[in-house]
TIVO-319066 format. One record per residue: residue number from 0; x, y, z of N, C-alpha, C, O in turn. Coordinates in steps of 0.05 Angstrom, whole numbers, plus 5000, padded with zeros to 4 digits. Atoms other than C-alpha are relative to their C-alpha. Layout:
TIVO-319066
(rec NUM (X Y Z) (X Y Z) (X Y Z) (X Y Z))
...
END
This chain:
TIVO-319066
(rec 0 (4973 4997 4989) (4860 4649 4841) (5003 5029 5011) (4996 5048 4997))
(rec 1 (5000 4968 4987) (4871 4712 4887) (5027 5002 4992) (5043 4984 4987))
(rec 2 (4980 4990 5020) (4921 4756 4858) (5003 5025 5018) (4981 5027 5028))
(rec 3 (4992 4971 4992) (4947 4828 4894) (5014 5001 4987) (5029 4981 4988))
(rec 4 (4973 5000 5014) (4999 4854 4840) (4998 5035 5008) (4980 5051 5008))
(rec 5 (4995 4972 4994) (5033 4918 4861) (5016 5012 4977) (5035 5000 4968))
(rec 6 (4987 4986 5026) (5054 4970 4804) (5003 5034 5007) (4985 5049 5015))
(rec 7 (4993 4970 5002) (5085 5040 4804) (5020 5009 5022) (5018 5031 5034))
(rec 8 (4971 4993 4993) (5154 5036 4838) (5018 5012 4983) (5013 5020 4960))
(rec 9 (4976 4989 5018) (5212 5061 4812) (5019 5019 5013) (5018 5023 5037))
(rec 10 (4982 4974 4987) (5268 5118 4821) (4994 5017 4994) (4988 5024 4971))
(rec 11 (5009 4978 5005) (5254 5178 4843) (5014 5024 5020) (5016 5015 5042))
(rec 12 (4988 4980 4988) (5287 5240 4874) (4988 5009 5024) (4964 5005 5028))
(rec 13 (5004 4999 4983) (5287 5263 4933) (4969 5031 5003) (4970 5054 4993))
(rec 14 (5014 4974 5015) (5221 5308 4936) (4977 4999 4979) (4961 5016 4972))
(rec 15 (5017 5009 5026) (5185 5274 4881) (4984 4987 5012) (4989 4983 5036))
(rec 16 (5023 5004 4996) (5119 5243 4883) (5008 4962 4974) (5020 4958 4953))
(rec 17 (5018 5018 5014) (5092 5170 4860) (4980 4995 5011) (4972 5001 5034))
(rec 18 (5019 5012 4988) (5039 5135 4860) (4986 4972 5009) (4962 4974 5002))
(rec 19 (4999 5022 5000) (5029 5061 4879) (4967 4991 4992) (4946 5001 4999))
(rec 20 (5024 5020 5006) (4976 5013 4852) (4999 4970 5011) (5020 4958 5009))
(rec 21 (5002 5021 4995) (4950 4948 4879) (4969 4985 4983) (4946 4988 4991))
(rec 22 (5028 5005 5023) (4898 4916 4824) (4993 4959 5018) (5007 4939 5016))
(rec 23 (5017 5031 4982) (4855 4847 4870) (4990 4998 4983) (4981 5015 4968))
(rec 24 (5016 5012 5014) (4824 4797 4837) (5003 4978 5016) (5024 4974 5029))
(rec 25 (5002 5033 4999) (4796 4721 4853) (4986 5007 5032) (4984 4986 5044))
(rec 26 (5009 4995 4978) (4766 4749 4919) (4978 5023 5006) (4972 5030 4984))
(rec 27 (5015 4984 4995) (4717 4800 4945) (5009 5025 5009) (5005 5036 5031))
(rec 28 (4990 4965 4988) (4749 4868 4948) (4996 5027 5021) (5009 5042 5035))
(rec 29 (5016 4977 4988) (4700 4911 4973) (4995 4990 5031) (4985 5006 5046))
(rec 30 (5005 5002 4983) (4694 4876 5030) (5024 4992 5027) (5017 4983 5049))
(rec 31 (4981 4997 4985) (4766 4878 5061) (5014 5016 5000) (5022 5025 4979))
(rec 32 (4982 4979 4991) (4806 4923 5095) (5031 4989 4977) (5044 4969 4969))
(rec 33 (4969 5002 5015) (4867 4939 5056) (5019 5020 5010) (5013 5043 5014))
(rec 34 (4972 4987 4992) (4940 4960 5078) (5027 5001 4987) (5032 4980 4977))
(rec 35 (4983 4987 5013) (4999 4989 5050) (5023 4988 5022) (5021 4997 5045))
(rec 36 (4978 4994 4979) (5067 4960 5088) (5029 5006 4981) (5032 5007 4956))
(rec 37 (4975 4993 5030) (5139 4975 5062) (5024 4985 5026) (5027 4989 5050))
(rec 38 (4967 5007 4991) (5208 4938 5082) (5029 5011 4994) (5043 4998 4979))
(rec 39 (4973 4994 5000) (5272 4972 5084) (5024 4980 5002) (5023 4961 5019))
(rec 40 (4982 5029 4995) (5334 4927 5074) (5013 5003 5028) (5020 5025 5037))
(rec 41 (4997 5000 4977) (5352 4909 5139) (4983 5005 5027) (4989 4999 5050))
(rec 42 (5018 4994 4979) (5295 4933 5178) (4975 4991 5007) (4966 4982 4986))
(rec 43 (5024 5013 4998) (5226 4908 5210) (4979 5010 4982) (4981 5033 4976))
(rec 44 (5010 4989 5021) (5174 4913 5160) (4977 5013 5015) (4968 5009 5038))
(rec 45 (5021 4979 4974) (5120 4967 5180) (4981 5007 4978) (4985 5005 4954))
(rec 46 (5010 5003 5010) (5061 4985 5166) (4991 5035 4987) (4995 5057 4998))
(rec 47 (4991 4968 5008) (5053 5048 5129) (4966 5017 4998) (4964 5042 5002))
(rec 48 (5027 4996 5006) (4972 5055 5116) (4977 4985 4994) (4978 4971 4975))
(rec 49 (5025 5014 5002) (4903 5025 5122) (4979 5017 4987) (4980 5041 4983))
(rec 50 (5022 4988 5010) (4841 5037 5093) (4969 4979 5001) (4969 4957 4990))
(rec 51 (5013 5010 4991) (4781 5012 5112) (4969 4995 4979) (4958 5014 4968))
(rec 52 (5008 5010 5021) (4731 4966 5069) (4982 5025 4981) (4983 5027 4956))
(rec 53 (5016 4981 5014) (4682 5026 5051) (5008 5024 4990) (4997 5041 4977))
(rec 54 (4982 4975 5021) (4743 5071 5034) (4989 5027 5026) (5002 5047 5020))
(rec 55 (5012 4979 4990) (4708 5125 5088) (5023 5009 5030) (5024 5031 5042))
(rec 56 (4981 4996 4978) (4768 5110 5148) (5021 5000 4987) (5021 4991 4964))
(rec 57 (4969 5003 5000) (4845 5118 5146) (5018 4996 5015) (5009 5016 5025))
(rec 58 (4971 5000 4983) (4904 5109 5187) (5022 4997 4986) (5023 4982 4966))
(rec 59 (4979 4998 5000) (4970 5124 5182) (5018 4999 5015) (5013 5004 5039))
(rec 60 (4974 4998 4983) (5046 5116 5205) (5004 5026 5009) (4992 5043 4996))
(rec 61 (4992 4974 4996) (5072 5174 5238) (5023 5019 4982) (5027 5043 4978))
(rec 62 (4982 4986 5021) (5124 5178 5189) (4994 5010 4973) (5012 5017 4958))
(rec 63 (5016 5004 5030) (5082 5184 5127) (4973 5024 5002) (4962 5033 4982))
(rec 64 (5024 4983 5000) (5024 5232 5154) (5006 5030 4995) (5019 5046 5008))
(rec 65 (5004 4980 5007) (5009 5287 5116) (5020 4999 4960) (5016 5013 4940))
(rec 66 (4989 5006 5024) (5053 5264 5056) (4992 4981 4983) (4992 4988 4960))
(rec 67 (5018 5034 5008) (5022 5191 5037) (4969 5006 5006) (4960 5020 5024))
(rec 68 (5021 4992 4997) (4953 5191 5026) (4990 4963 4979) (5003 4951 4961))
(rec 69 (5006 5028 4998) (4914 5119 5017) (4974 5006 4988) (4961 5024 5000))
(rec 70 (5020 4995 5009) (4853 5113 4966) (4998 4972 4995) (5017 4957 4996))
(rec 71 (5016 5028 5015) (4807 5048 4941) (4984 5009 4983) (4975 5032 4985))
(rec 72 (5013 4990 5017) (4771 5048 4883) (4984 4960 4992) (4991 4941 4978))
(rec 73 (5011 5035 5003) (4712 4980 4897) (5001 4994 4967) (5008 4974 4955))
(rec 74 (5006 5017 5030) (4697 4983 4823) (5025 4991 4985) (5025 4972 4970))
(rec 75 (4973 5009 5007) (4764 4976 4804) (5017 4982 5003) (5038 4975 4991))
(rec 76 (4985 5016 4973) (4780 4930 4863) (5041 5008 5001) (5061 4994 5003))
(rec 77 (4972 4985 4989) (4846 4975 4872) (5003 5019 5016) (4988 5038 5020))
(rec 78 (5007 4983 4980) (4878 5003 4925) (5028 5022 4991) (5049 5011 4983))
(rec 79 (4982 4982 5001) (4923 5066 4916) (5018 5008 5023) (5011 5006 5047))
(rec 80 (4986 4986 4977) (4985 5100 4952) (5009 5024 4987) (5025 5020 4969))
(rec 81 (4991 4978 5014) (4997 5171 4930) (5025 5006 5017) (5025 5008 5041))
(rec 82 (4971 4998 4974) (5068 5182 4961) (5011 5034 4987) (5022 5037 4965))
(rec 83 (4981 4984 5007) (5090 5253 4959) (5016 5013 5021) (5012 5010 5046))
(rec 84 (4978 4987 4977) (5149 5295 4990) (5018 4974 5004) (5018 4967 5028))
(rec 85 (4988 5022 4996) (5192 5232 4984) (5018 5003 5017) (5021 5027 5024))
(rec 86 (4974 4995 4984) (5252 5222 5029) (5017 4971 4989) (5009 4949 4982))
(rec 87 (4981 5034 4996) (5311 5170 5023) (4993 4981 5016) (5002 4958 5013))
(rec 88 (5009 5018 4972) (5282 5139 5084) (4974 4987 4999) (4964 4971 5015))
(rec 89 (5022 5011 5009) (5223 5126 5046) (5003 4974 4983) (4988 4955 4983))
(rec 90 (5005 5029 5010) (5251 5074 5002) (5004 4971 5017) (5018 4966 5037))
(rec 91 (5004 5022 4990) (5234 5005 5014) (4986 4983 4975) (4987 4990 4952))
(rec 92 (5018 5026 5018) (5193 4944 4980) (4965 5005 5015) (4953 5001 5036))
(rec 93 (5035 4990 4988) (5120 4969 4988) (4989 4974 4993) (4997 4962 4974))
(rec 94 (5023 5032 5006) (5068 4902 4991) (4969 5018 5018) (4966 5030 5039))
(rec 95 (5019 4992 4991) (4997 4918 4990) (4985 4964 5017) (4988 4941 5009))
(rec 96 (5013 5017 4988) (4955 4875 5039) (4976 5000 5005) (4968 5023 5009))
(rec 97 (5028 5008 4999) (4882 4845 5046) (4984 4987 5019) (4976 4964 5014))
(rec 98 (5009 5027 4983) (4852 4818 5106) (4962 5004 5008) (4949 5025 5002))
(rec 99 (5029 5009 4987) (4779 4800 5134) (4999 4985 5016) (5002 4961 5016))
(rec 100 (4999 5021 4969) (4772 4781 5202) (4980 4999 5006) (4980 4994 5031))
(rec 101 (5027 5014 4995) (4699 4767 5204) (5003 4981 4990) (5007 4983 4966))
(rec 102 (5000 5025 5011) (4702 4692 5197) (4990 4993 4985) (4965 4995 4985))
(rec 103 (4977 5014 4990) (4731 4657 5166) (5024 5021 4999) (5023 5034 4978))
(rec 104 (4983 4981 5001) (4791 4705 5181) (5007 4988 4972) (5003 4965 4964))
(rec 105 (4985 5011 5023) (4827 4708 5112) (5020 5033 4998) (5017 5055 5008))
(rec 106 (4986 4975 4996) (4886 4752 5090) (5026 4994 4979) (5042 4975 4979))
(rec 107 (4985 5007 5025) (4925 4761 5027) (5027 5016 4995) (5028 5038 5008))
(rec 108 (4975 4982 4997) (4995 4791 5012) (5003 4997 4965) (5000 4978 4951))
(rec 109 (4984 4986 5026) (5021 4831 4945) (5034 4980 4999) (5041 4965 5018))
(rec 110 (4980 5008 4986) (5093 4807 4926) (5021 5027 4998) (5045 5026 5003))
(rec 111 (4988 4982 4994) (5111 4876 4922) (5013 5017 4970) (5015 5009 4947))
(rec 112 (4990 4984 5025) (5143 4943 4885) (5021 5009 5016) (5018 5008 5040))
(rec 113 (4992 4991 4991) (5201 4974 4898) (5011 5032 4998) (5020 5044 4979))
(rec 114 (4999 4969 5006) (5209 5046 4913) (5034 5017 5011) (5039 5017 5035))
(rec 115 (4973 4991 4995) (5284 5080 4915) (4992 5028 4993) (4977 5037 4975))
(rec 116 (5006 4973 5007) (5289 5148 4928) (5031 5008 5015) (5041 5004 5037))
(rec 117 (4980 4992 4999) (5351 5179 4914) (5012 5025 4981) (5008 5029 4957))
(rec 118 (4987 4982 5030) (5393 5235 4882) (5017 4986 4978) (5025 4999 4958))
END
């Protein structure tokens, strides 16, 4: 059974630091790209960070670079989000994501943590 469970939301001040976890199982880890997106209530959901299957590429949003920082760990089959310098505009419902588009495409979704950042 494939599984993404996301852990290490919560409230946090404006300024403050977490760090998100995404722990895979029932699938092959190491061999898909994994992404970080987050939903704001009311807004399109976006994508905040990738990381690419051997952990060696990155990308980021424009809003998030230099503050968010995106790690994997194969033996662990988890993928991390170190979030610091928070803003209010940061919270949302973070869902980590899993896809492999060398056939057969496949592609898995977290059901999410939520991160509030407020005084």
């Amino acid at each position: 059974q494939v599984q993404l469970v996301e852990s290490g939301g919560g409230l946090v001040q404006p300024g403050g630091s977490l760090r998100l976890s995404c722990a895979a199982s029932g699938f092959t880890f190491s061999g898909y790209l994994m992404r970080w997106y987050r939903q704001a209530p009311g807004k399109e959901r976006e994508l905040v960070a990738s990381i690419a299957s051997s952990g060696v590429s990155t990308n980021y949003a424009d809003s998030v670079k230099g503050r968010f920082t995106i790690s994997r760990d194969n033996a662990k089959n988890t993928v991390y989000l170190q979030m610091n310098s928070l803003k209010p505009e940061d919270t949302a419902v973070y869902c980590c994501n899993a896809v492999k588009y060398i056939s057969p495409r496949m592609e898995y979704w977290g059901k999410g943590t939520l991160v509030t950042v407020s005084s």
